[in-house]
C-alpha positions as CSV (number, residue, x, y, z in Angstrom):
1,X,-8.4,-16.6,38.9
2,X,-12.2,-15.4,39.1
3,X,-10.8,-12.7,41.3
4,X,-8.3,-10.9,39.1
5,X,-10.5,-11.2,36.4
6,X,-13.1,-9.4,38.0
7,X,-10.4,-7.0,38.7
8,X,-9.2,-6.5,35.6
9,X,-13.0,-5.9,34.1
10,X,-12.9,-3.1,37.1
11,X,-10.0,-1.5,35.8
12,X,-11.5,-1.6,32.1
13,X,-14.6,0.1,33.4
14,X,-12.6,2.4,35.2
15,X,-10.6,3.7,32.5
16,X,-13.0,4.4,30.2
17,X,-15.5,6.4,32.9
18,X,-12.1,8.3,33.1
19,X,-12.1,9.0,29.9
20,X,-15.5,9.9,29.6
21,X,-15.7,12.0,32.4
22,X,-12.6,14.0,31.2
23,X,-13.0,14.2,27.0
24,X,-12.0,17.8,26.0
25,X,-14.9,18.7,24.7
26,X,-14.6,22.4,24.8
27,X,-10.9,22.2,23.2
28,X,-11.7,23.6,19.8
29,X,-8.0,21.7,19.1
30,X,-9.7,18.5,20.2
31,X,-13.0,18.7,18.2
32,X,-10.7,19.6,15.3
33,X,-8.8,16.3,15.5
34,X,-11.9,14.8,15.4
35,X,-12.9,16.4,12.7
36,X,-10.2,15.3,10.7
37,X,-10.1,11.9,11.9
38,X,-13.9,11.5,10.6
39,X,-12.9,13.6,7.3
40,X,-9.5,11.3,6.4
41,X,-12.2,7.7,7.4
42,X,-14.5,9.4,5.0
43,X,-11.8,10.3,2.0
44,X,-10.2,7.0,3.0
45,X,-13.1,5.1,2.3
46,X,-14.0,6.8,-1.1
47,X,-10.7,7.4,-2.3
48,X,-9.0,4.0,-1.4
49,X,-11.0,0.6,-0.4
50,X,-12.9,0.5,-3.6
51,X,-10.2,1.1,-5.9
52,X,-7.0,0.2,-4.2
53,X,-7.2,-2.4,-1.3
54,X,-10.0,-4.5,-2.5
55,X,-8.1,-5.1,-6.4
56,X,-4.8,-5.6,-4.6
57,X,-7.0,-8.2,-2.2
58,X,-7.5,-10.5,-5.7
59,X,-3.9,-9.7,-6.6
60,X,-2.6,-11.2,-3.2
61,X,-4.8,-13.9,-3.7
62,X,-3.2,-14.6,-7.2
63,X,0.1,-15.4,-5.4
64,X,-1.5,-17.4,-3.3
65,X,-3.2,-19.7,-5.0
66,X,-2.2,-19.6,-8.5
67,X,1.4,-18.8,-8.3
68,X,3.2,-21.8,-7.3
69,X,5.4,-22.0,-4.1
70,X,7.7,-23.3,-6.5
71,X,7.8,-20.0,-8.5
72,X,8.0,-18.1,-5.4
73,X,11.0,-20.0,-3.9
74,X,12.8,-19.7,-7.7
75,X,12.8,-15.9,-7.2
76,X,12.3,-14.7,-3.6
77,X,13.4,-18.0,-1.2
78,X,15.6,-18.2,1.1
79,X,17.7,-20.7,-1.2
80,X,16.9,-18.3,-4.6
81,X,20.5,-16.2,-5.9
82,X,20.6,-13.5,-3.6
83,X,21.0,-10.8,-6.4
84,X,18.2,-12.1,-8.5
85,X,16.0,-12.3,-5.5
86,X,17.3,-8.7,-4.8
87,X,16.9,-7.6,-8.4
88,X,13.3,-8.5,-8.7
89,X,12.1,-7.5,-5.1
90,X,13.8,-4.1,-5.3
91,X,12.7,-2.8,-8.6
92,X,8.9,-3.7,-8.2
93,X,7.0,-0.6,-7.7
94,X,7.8,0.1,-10.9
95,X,5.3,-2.2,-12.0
96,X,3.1,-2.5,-9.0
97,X,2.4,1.7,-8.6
98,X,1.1,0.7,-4.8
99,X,0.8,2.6,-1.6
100,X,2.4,1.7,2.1
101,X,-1.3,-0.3,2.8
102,X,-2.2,-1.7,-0.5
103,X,1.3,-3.5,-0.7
104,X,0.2,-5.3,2.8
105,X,-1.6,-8.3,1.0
106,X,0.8,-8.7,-1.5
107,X,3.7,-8.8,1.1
108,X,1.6,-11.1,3.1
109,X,1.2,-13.7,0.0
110,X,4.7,-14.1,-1.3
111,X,6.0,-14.3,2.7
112,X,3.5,-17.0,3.6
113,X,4.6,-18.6,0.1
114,X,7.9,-18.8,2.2
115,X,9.7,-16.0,0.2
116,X,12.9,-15.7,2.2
117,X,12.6,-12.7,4.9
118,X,15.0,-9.7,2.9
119,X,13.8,-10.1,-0.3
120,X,10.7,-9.9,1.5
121,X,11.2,-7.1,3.4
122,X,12.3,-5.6,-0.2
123,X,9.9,-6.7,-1.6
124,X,8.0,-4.8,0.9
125,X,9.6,-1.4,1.0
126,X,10.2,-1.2,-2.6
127,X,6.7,-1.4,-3.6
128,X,5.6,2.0,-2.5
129,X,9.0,3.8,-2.5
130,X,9.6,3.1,-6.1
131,X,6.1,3.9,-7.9
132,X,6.8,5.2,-11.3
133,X,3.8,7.8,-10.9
134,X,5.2,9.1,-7.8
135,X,9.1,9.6,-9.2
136,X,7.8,11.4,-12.5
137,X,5.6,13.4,-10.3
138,X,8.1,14.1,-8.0
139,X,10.4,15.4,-10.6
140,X,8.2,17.6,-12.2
141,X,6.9,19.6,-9.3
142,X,10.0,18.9,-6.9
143,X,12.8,19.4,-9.1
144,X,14.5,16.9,-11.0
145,X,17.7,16.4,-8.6
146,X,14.8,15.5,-5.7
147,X,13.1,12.8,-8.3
148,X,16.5,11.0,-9.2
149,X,17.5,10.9,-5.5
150,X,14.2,9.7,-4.5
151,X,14.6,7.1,-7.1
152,X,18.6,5.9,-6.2
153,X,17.4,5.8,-2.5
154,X,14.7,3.9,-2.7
155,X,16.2,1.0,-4.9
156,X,19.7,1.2,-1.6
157,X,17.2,1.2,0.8
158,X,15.0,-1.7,-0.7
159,X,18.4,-3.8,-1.0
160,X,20.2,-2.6,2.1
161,X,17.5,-3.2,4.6
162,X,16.4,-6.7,3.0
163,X,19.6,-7.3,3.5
164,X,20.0,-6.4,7.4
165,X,17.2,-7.5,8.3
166,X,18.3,-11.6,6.7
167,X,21.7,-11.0,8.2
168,X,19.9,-9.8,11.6
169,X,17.7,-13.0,11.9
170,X,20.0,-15.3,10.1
171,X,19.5,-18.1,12.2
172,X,15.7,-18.2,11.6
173,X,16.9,-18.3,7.8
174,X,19.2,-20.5,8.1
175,X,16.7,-22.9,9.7
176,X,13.9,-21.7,6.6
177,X,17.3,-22.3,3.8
178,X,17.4,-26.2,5.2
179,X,13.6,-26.2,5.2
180,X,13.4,-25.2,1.5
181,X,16.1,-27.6,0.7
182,X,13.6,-30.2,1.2
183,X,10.7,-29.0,-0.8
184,X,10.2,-30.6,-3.7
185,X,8.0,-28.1,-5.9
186,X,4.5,-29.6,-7.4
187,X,4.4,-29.2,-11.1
188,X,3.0,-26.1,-12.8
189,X,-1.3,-26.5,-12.9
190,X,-1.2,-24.0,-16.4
191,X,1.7,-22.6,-18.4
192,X,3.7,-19.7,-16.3
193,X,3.2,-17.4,-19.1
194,X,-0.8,-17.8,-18.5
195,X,-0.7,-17.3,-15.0
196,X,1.6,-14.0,-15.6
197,X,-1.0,-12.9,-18.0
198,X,-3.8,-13.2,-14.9
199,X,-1.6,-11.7,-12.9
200,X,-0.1,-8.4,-14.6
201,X,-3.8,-7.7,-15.8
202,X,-5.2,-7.4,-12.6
203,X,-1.7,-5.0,-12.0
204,X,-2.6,-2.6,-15.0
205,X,-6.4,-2.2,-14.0
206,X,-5.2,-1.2,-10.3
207,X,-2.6,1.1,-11.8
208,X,-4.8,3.0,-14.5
209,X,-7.7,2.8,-12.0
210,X,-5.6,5.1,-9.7
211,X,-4.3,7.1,-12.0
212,X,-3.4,10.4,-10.5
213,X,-4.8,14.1,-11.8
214,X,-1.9,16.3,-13.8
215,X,-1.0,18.9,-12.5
216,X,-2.6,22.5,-12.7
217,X,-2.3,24.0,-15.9
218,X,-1.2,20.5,-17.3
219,X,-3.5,19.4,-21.0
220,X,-1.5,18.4,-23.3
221,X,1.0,15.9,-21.8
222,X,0.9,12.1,-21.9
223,X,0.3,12.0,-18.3
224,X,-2.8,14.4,-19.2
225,X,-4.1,11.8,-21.6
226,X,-3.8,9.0,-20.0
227,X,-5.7,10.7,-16.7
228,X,-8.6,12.2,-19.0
229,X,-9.0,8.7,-20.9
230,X,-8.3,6.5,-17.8
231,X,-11.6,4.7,-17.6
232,X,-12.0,3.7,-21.1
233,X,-8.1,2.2,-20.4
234,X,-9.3,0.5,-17.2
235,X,-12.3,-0.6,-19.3
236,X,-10.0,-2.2,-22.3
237,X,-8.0,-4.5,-19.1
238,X,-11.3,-5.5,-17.7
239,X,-11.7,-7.3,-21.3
240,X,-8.8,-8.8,-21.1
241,X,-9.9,-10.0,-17.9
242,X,-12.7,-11.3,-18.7
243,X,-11.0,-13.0,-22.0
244,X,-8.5,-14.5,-19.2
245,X,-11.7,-15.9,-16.5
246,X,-13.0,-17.6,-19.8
247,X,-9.7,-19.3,-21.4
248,X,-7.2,-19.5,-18.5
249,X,-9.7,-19.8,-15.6
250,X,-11.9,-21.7,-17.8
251,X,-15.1,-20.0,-16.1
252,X,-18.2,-20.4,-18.2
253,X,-18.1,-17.7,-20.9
254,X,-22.5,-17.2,-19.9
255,X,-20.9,-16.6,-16.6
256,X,-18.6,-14.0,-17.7
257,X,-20.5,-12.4,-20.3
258,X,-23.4,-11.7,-18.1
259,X,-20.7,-10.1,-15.6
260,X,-19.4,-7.6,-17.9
261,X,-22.8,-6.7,-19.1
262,X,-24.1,-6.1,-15.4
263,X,-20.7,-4.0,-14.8
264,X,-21.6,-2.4,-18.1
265,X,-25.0,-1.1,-17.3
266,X,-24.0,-0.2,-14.1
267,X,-21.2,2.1,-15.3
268,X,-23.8,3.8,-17.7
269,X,-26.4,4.2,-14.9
270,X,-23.7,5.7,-12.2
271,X,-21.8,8.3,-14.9
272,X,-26.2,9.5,-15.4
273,X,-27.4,9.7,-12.1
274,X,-24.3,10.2,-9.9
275,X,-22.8,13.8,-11.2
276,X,-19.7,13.6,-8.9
277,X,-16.7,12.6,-10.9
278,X,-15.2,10.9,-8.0
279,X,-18.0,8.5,-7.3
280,X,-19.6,7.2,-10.2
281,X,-16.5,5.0,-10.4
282,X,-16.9,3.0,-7.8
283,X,-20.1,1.6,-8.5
284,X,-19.0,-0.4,-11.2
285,X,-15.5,-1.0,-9.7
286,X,-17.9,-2.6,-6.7
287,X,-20.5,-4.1,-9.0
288,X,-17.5,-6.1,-11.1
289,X,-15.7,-7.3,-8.0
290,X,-19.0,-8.5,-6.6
291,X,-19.3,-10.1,-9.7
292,X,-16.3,-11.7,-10.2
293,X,-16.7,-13.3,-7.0
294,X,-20.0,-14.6,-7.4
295,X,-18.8,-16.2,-10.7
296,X,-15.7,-17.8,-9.5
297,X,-17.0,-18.9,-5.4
298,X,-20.0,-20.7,-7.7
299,X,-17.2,-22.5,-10.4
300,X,-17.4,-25.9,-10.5
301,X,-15.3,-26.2,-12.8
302,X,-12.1,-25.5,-10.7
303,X,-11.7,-25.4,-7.0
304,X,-8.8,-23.0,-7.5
305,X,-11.3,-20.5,-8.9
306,X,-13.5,-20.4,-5.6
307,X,-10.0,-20.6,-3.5
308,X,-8.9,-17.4,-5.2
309,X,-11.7,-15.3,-4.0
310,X,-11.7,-17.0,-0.8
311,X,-7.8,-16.1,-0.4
312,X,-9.0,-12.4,-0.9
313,X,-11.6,-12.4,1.6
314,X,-8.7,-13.8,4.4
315,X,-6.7,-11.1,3.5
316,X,-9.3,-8.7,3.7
317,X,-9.9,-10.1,7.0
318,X,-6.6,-10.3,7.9
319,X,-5.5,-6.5,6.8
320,X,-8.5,-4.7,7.3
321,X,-9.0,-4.6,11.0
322,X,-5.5,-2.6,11.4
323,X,-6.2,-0.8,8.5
324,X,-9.0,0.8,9.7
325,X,-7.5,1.4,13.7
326,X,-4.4,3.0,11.8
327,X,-6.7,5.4,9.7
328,X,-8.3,6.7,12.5
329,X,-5.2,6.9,14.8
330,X,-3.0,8.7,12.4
331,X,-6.2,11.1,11.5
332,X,-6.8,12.1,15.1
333,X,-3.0,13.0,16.0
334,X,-1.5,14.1,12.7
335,X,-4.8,15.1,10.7
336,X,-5.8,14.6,7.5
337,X,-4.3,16.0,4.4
338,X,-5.4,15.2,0.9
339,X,-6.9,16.9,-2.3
340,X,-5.7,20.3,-1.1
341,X,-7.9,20.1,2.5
342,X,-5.6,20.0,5.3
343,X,-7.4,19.7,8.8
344,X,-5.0,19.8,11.6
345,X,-4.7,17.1,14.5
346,X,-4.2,17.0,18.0
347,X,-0.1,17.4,16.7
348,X,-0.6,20.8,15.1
349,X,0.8,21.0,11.5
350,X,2.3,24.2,12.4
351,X,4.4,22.1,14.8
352,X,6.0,20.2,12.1
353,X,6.4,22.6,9.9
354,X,8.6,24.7,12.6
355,X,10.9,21.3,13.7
356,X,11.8,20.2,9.9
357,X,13.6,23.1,8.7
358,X,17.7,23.6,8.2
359,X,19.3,20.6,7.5
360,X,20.3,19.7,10.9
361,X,20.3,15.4,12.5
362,X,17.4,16.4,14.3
363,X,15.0,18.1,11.6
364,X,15.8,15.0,9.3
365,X,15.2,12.8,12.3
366,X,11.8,14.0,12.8
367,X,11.3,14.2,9.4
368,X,12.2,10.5,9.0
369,X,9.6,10.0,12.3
370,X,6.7,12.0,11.2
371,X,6.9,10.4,7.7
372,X,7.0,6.7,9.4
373,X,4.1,7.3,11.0
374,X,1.9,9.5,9.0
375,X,-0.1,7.9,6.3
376,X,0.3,8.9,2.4
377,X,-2.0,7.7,0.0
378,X,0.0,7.7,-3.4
379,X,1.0,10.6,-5.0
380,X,-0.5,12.6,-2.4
381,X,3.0,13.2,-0.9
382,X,4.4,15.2,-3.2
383,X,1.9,17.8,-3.0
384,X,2.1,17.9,1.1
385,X,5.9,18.6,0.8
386,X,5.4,21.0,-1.9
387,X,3.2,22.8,1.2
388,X,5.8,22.4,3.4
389,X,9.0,22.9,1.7
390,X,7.6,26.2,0.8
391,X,6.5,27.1,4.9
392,X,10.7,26.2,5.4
393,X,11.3,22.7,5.1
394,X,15.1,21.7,4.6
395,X,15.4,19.9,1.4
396,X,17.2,17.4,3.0
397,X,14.1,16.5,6.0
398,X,11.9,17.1,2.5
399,X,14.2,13.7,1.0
400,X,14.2,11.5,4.1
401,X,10.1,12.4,4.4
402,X,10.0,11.0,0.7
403,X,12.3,7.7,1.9
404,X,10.3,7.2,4.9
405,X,6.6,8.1,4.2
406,X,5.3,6.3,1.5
407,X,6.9,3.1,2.4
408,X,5.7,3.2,6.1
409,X,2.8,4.5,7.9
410,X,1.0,3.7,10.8
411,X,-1.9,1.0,9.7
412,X,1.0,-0.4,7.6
413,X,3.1,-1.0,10.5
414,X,-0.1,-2.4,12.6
415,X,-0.2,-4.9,9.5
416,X,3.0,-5.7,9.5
417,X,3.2,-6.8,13.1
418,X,0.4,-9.8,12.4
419,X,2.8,-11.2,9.8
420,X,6.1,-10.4,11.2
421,X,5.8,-9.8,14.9
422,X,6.3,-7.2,17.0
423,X,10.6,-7.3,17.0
424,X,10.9,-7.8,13.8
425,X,8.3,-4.7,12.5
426,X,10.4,-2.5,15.1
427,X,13.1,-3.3,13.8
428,X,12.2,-2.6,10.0
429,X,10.5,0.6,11.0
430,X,13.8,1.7,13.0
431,X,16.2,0.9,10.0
432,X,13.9,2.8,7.5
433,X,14.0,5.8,10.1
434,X,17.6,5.6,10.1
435,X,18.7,5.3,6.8
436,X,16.1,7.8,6.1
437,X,17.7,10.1,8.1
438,X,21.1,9.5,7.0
439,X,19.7,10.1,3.3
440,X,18.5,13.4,4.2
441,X,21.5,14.7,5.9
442,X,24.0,13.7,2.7
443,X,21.1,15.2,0.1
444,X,20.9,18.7,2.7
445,X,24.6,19.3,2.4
446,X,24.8,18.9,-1.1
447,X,21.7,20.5,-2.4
């Protein structure tokens, strides 16, 4: 045993001198990729963690310790009415407004609540596919027939591969189904309607918070408004979430008070001494959420307080990790594109470009693939395939991009495979790939 293990820290040693000794160096297509990798780590960071992952974090951790398992087996268990179950999971990005990575925590919470797996799985494809921001925006700047196919497909998709994957592993459902049978809910701790009020405000502060731009031109429109006035909106929820720590949590008001002043202050100081636009946000979005979890890890009052923020911070352990590998694997091979910067990777975008055109099984295919994999932050899709369809992208590869790549991407999948497993993840990935594909091919002969 000593033996091979010496062996094996050979091989290890081995491998990376080889790498070493042969890094491309002097490949200007190599120091590109890295240069994207570093630049889509960088954007990721700024534009994501702070006001996506780590508000969806406190939102997972909602589920799982406020919401009972009794209220997630009504609605999502294996023994819950298959079209309510169905219903709920499948139309949820219209509330939620999520991304393929900040869904992960949220996915994670309801399965380990013992949701059964294809509402689940619905659950979790829905979420992204189906963000209200991303249809409208999609409409507008794709054309309208793209934005109400986008929108059909999503909600078939959410409900047909739910369903194949529970009638692939029925037997391990079956075996949950018995399992539930036996469960005898605790009672409610607070009033359902009190928890939902928690619950949907944290929602509307991570959906105003990432509120996308308007498009060029665009000042007078609703969606203009609400973008110009977003912070002050944001602002008005965090109220109500501090009106919700004092009477539902039942946190001490000093407590809470002195956390919105702090997250006051530092607002003012950040929009005076840090010009950039983008920035300044996150100092109070980081300042309140190190705040709220000073306040509620220090409660004495309730040990379900300190086990909400604890929940986060295992989910942040949990998803993180992946999250990170993912980022930097999908920046080096398919580069980075995002607020009109497009830095190619060691897959040239050219490449892409030149395989996705026509309407043909493959283009829609690899389409299907290259969405799967690559990762879209939200609403930055619709810009990227506004590139493309323009350098000759079929419409129909453009739809099954659309049905593939927000819902999927490669830290997603890396997530996915510490909850599910590596069979079951393959599997999901494949079915979206397919269906995606055959989406694209109907849409291209029509349109």
């Amino acid at each position: 045993m000593e033996t091979k293990k010496e062996i094996r820290i050979l091989l290890w040693i081995a491998i990376i001198f080889g790498v070493a000794f042969f890094l491309p160096i002097e490949s200007a297509r190599f120091n590109t990729a890295i240069a994207a990798t570093f630049d889509l780590v960088k954007w990721y960071a700024r534009e994501h963690v702070v006001l996506c992952l780590l508000p969806a974090f406190f939102i997972a951790g909602v589920i799982s310790i406020f919401v009972s398992q009794g209220s997630v087996l009504k609605y999502f268990g294996a023994n819950a009415q298959k079209w309510l179950a169905y219903t709920v999971a499948s139309v949820s990005g219209t509330i939620l407004a999520v991304c393929s990575c900040t869904i992960l925590p949220l996915f994670s919470s309801i399965h380990k609540r013992g949701a059964g797996l294809g509402p689940a799985i619905a659950f979790l494809y829905s979420g992204p596919a189906i963000n209200i921001l991303a249809i409208i925006l999609t409409a507008r700047i794709l054309g309208f027939e793209m934005g109400i196919a986008r929108t059909i497909g999503a909600v078939i998709f959410s409900i047909v591969i739910g369903s194949a994957m529970s009638f692939i592993y029925r037997k391990e459902e079956k075996v949950k189904k018995e399992q539930q049978m036996n469960i005898v809910p605790e009672p409610e701790k607070r009033p359902m309607w009190k928890t939902s009020f928690h619950f949907f405000t944290l929602v509307v502060i991570l959906v105003f918070a990432n509120w996308g731009a308007p498009s060029a031109g665009d000042t007078s429109s609703v969606w203009y408004f609400i973008w110009a006035y977003k912070w002050y909106i944001t602002g008005l929820f965090g109220l109500f979430l501090a009106w919700s720590l004092i009477f539902i949590l039942k946190i001490k008001w000093q407590w809470v008070l002195g956390a919105v002043l702090i997250t006051v202050v530092s607002a003012i100081l950040a929009s005076t001494y840090i010009p950039n636009e983008k920035l300044s946000p996150l100092v109070p979005m980081i300042v309140a959420i190190a705040a709220l979890s000073i306040i509620t890890l220090y409660d004495k009052r309730d040990d379900d307080n300190k086990a909400w923020t604890l929940s986060a911070w295992d989910f942040t352990k949990q998803i993180m990790p992946m999250l990170a590998i993912g980022v930097v694997t999908a920046g080096f091979l398919l580069g980075s594109n995002h607020d009109g910067t497009t830095i190619a990777g060691v897959i040239p975008n050219e490449w892409i470009s030149a395989l996705v055109g026509g309407n043909s099984i493959f283009s829609n295919f690899f389409a299907s693939i290259v969405g799967a994999f690559m990762y879209f932050a939200t609403l930055t899709e619709v810009p990227i395939l506004q590139g493309l369809i323009a350098s000759g992208m079929g419409k129909g590869p453009a739809l099954a991009l659309l049905l593939a790549g927000p819902s999927l991407s490669l830290p997603n999948m890396l997530v996915i495979r510490g909850v599910l497993g590596n069979q079951k993840t393959i599997v999901y990935v494949l079915l979206v790939i397919v269906m995606a594909t055959i989406s694209g091919l109907i849409y291209g002969t029509f349109f």
